[in-house]
N, C-alpha and C positions, 0 to 999 in steps of 0.2 A: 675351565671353570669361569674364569675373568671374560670372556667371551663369551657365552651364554648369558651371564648374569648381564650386562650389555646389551644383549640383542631383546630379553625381556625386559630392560627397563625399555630401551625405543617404543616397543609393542608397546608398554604399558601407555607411554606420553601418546601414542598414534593414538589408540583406546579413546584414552580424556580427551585430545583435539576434535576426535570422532564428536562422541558425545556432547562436546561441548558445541560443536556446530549444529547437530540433529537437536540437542533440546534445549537451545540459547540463540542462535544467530536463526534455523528456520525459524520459530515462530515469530521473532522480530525483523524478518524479512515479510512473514505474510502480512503482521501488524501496517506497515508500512505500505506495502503495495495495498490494502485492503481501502486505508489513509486515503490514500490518493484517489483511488477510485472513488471514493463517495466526495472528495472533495472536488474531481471532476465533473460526477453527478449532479452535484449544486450548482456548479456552475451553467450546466446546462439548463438544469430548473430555473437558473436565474435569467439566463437568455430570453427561455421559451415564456417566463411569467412577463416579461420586458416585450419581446414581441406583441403578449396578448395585449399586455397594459396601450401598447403602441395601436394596434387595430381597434381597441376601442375608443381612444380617443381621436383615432381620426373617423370613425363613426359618429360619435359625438357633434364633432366639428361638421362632420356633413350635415347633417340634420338640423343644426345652427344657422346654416346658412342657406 
């Protein structure tokens, strides 16, 4: 009797751990990695806006002189 009741309560805590990772830790894992990726994104955008910013002013400069 003492043993059964035992082995169901573990299950039960397994259960909650379960659940508690499936609908608490995934989706603040995708939050995160999602995070990242658009603030890598940016950073790219800000490269590639820097690059253009960069060819046109030596366009500019050409034309100047």
């Amino acid at each position: 009797m003492n043993i059964s009741f035992q082995c169901q309560n573990s299950f039960r805590y397994q259960n909650v751990i379960i659940t508690f990772y499936i609908y608490i830790l995934l989706p603040l894992l995708q939050l995160v990695k999602n995070q990242a990726f658009l603030v890598r994104k940016n950073n790219l955008k800000m490269v590639e806006n820097n690059n253009i910013m960069k060819k046109r002013s030596d366009k500019k400069g050409g034309e100047k002189n």
